[in-house]
C-alpha positions, 0 to 999 in steps of 0.5 A: 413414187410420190417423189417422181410425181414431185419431180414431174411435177416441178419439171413440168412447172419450170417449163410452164414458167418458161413459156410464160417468161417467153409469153410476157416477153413478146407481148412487150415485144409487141407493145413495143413495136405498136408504139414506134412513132416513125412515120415509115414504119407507122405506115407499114404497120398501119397495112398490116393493121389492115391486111387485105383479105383476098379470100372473102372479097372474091367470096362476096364477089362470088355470092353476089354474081351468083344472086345477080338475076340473069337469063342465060346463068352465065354469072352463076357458072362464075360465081360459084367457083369464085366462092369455093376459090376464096375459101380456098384462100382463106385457108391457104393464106394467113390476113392475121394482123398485128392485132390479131397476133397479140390477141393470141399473145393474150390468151396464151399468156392468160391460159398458160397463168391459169394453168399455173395457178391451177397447180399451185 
């Protein structure tokens, strides 16, 4: 009994060393592609740096023509369903940024590290 727990134990072990392998090796990756230094591609990713956001910018359009002051309520007809369009997209469409993937790099790679010196 306690030599299956061992072994469960150590497979469960080499897959978390894995992952953690293949953690370290894209935020290299990641690292490495930030610091390309060709005026093209330093171009490209400066747009994903700043992905656009369509979601909360007809969201805000949406809450403002809703606040808008106006007799005949024509603008609170159009804001509201604009409000509920950019929630919509901002579950349907991804604006993560290359900053936001290799934040979640880091915390994979922190949790996955703490995990592993939690068992050992």
């Amino acid at each position: 009994m306690k030599r299956e727990m061992e072994d469960t134990l150590a497979k469960k072990l080499e897959k978390f060393r894995a992952y953690s392998d293949s953690v370290k090796r894209r935020a290299s990756i990641y690292s490495d592609i930030y610091r390309i230094d060709d005026k093209k591609t330093a171009k490209s990713l400066g747009a994903l740096h700043k992905a656009p956001s369509p979601g909360k910018k007809l969201q805000k359009i949406g809450f403002i023509m809703l606040w808008v002051p106006e007799p005949t309520g024509v603008t609170c007809a159009i804001g509201a369903p604009m409000i509920l369009a950019g929630r919509f997209l901002n579950k349907k469409y991804n604006s993560a940024t290359i900053t936001d993937v290799g934040q979640n790099t880091r915390d994979a790679f922190s949790s996955i590290n703490d995990f592993k010196n939690s068992i050992l």
